[in-house]
N, C-alpha and C positions, 0 to 999 in steps of 0.2 A: 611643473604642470599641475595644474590644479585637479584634486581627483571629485569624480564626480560624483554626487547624492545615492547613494543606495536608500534610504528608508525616503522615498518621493511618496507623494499621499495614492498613488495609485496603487502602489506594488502592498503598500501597507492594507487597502481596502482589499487587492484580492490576497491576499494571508488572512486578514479577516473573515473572508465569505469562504474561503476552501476551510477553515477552521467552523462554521456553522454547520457548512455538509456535512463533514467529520461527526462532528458534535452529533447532530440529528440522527447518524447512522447508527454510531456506536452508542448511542443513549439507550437504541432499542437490542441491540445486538444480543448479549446477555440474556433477557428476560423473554424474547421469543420463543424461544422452545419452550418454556413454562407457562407463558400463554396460551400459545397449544395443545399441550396438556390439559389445563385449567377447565380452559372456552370451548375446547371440541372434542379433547377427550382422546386428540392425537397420541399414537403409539410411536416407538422409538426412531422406527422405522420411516413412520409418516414424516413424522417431523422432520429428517435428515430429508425426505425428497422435498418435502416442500419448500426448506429454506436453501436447498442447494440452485434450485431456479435462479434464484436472483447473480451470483456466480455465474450462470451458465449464461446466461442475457447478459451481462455486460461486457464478459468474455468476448462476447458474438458482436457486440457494437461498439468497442475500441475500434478494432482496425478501421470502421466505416467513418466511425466520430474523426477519427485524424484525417482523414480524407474530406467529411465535411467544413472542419475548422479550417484546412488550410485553402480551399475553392470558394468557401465565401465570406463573408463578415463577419470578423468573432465575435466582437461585442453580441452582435444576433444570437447566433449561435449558442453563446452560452448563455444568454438571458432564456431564452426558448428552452436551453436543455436544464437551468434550473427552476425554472415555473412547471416543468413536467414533475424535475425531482421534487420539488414543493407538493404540487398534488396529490401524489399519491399517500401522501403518508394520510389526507381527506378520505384515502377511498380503505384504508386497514383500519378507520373506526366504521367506513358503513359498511364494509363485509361482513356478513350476518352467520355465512358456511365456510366449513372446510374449503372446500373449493373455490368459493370468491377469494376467500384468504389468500389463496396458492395461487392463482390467476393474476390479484393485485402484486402480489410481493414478487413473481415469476418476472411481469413486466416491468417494476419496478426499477429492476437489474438494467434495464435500458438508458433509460437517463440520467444514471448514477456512471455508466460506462463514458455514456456523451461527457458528463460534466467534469468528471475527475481531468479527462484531454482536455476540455477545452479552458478550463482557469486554469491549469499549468501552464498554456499555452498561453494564455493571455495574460501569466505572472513574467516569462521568457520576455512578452513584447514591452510590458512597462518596466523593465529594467533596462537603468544603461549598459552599452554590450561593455564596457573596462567590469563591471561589477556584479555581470551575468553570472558568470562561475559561482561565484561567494554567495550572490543572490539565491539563486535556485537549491542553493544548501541551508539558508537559513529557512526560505517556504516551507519546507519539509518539518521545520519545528510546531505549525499549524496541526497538521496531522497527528503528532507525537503529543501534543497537548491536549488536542482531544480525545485521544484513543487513552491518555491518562485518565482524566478528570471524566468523560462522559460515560460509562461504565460503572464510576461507582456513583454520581448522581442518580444515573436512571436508577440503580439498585434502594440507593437512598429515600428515594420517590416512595417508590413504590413499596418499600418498605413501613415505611408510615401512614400511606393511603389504602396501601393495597388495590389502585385501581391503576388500571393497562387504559384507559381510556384518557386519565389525564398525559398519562408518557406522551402516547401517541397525537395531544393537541401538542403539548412541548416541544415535541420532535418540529411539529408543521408550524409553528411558530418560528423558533432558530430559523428555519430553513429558509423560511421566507426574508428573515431578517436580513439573510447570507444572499439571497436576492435582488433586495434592495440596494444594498454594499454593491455589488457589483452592477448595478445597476446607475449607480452614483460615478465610476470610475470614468474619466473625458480621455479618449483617444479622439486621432486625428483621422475623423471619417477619409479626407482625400488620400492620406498615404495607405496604400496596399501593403506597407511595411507594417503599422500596427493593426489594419483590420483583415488582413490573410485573402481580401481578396483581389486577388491578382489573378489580370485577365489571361496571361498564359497558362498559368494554373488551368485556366476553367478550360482551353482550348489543347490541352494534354487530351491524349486518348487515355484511356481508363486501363490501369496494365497493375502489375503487382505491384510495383514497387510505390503507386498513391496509397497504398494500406496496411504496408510495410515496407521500412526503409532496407531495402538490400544492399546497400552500402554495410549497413552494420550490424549483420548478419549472424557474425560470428560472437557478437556481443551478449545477441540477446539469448544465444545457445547456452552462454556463461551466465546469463541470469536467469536462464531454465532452472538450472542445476542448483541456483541459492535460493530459488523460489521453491524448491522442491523440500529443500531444508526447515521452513520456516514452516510449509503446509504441512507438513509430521506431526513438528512442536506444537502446533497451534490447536490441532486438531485431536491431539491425540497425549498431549502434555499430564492433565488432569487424572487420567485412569493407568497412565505408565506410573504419576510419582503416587498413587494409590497402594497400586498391587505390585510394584518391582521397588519403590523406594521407602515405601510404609509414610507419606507424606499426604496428609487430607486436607483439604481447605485450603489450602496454600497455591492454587491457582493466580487468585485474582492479585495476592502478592508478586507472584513471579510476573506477572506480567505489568503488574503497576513499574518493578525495577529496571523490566525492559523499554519501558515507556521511559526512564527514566535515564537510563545509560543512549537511548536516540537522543535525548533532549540533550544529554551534556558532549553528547558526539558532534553536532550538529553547530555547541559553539566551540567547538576546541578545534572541530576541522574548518572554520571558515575562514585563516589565515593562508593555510593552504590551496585550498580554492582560488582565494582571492590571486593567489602566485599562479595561476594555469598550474597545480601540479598536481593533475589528475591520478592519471597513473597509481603517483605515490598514495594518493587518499583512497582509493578502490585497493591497492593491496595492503597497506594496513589492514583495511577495514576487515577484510575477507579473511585474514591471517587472528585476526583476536577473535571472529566468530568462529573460524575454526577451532581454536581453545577455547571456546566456550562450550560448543558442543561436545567436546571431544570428555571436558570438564562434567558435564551431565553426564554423560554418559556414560564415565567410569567411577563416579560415584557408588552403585551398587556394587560395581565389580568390585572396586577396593575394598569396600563392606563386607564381603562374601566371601573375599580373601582374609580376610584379619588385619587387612592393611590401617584399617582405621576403625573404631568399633564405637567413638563418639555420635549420639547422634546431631549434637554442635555443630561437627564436624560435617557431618551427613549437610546437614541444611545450609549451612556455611559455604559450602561448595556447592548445592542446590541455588540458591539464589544470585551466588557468584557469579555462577554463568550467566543466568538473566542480564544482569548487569554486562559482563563481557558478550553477549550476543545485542544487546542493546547496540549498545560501543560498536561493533563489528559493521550491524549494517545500519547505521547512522551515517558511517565513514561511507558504506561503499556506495548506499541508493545515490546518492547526488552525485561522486564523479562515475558512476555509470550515467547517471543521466546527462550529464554536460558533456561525457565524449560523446551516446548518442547526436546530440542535439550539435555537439562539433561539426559530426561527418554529415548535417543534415543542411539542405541551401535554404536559406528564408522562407521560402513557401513550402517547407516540408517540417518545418516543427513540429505541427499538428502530429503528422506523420511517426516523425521521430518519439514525441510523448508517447503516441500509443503503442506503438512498436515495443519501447522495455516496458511497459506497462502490461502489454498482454504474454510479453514473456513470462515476468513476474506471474500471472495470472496461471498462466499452462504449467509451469513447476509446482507452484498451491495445488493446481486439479491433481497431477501427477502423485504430489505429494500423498494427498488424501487418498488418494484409488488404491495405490501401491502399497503406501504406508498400511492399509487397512487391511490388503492382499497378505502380507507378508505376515504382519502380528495374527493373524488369522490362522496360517499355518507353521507361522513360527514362534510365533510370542512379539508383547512389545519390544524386547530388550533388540531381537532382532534387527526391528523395522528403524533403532534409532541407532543401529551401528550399522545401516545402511547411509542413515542422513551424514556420519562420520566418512563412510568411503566417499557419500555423493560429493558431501564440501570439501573432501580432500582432492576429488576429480576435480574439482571447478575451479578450484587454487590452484594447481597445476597446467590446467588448461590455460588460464590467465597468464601464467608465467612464462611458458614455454610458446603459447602462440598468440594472445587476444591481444598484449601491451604491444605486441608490434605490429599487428593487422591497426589498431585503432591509429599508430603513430602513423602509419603510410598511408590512412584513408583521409585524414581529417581536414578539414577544409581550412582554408587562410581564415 
């Protein structure tokens, strides 16, 4: 039996344009709070509310964005929700105040929530369904290339211009580019199967389960708990390997390695994928993040012990993990996403995207609240030997109940 095309020119155009949005996001990502600073003279404080907006708006228009992808025309849909994402980044050079600043980037967070569902979802439809699995593991490398590369360009930039105004056309340039791209991609207006809209769809009454799949429920509870891990690290990484590991500047390394252990996860798990063997690729994955964290995190301890006294050693095991958390959820983001998208029927992908997407999303907010709660009254060292209990809960929970809820829900 002849197997059939994975790299077709359509799925190739959206890995190109979800790699734009990337790119344009994270080019700014970095250098905004120091714009802030800079331009308006924002305090430590300001700055954390005003860029927590955009989080908190896309948050809010996942579940809706899935609901809209799958009741009417994707292709629409996401041309619409990336001509929004394109604009805005027009409206952070004409903000002139604090507040326009915060108002644009607040809303922002809206059609960056639409867009992220609705090219997933319309990566799912231009794949053939033998090569869907392996497919939706490799899209994922789009993201992981740009969360590499776009962070230290913008810094590049702007490092030898020193001007936030060229970023900010950059950004809206890419963006647009990644517009066009998908705008180029030919589906088959008459089938409901590639443009989502299907007229029973529309003729559902409006109930929870269009804005979350309750099918897979128990799923996205398990990807509470990993999202919860990564919003610690991410947020709180910097000033933990400061003052508990005596490590300075070494941020933007730790996370180029985990950029870079996604990237080599992504092609070492696409054989397995391509076999349905889900399961196995989500607990790998979850089991080497868990040694990874577990790795960070007793680094000092061992230090403070006399267990190791190198600081080779120290940094060695510092960025090891990077690498093994890289690795970790490389393996797991995709077959969490293909069992979702299993237990989900044709016109609930949309559905299904944003579903582990806003789980993912609620464990970051978690992460951050909590994590900030805890180091507050406890110190950092605390808040990340919580992320060690949490991703030891969420591994267990997987073992003991999620592998067999997914196996009894999933669809033919």
């Amino acid at each position: 039996m002849k197997t059939e095309r994975l790299w077709n020119s359509n799925y190739i155009k959206v890995m190109t344009a979800n790699f734009s949005l990337f790119f344009a996001f994270y080019l700014l990502t970095p250098l905004l709070p120091l714009y802030l600073h800079d331009r308006f003279d924002a305090g430590k404080d300001m700055i954390g509310l005003v860029l927590s907006g955009y989080t908190i708006t896309a948050l809010i228009f996942r579940p809706f964005s899935g609901y809209v992808v799958d009741a009417f025309p994707r292709k629409q849909v996401l041309l619409l929700s990336f001509t929004a994402f394109a604009i805005f980044f027009a409206g952070y050079l004409a903000a002139s105040t604090l507040l326009m600043f915060t108002i644009v980037r607040t809303l922002h967070g809206g059609p960056f929530g639409a867009l992220t569902v609705a090219n997933s979802t319309m990566a799912i439809d231009v794949l053939p369904a033998s090569r869907r699995n392996e497919g939706i593991g490799y899209y994922g490398l789009s993201n992981n290339l740009a969360m590499a590369l776009a962070p230290t360009i913008g810094i590049f930039v702007y490092h030898h211009t020193q001007s936030f105004e060229l970023l900010f056309w950059l950004a809206l340039i890419v963006a647009v580019a990644g517009l066009l791209t998908d705008a180029s991609i030919k589906t088959k207006a008459e089938s409901s199967q590639q443009t989502g809209c299907n007229n029973e769809t529309k003729r559902q009454k409006l109930s929870l389960d269009r804005f979350f799949l309750t099918r897979g429920w128990l799923l996205g509870v398990n990807m509470v708990a990993f999202g919860f891990c990564f919003g610690v690290l991410s947020n709180y990484l910097a000033i933990y390997s400061k003052e508990t590991m005596g490590i300075t500047g070494g941020t933007g390394t730790y996370f180029m390695l985990c950029s870079v252990g996604l990237i080599l996860s992504r092609l070492q798990g696409g054989k397995a994928l391509r076999q349905g063997r889900l399961t196995f690729n989500a607990a790998s994955g979850m089991v080497i993040s868990l040694v990874g964290y577990t790795l960070f995190i007793l680094m000092p301890t061992l230090s403070q012990l006399s267990i190791i006294n190198s600081q080779l050693s120290i940094a060695l095991g510092y960025y090891g993990s990077a690498l093994l958390i890289g690795l970790g959820n490389g393996h797991m983001w995709p077959a969490f996403q293909n069992m979702m998208v299993s237990m989900a029927h044709h016109n609930e992908r949309g559905t299904a995207n944003s579903t582990i997407l806003v789980s993912w999303d609620i464990g970051m907010g978690l992460g951050i609240l909590l994590g900030g709660i805890v180091a507050e009254h406890l110190g950092y060292a605390a808040a990340f030997w919580c992320v060690a209990a949490v991703n030891g809960c969420g591994v267990a929970l997987f073992f003991s109940r999620t592998r067999r809820f997914f196996l009894r829900r999933r669809l033919a």
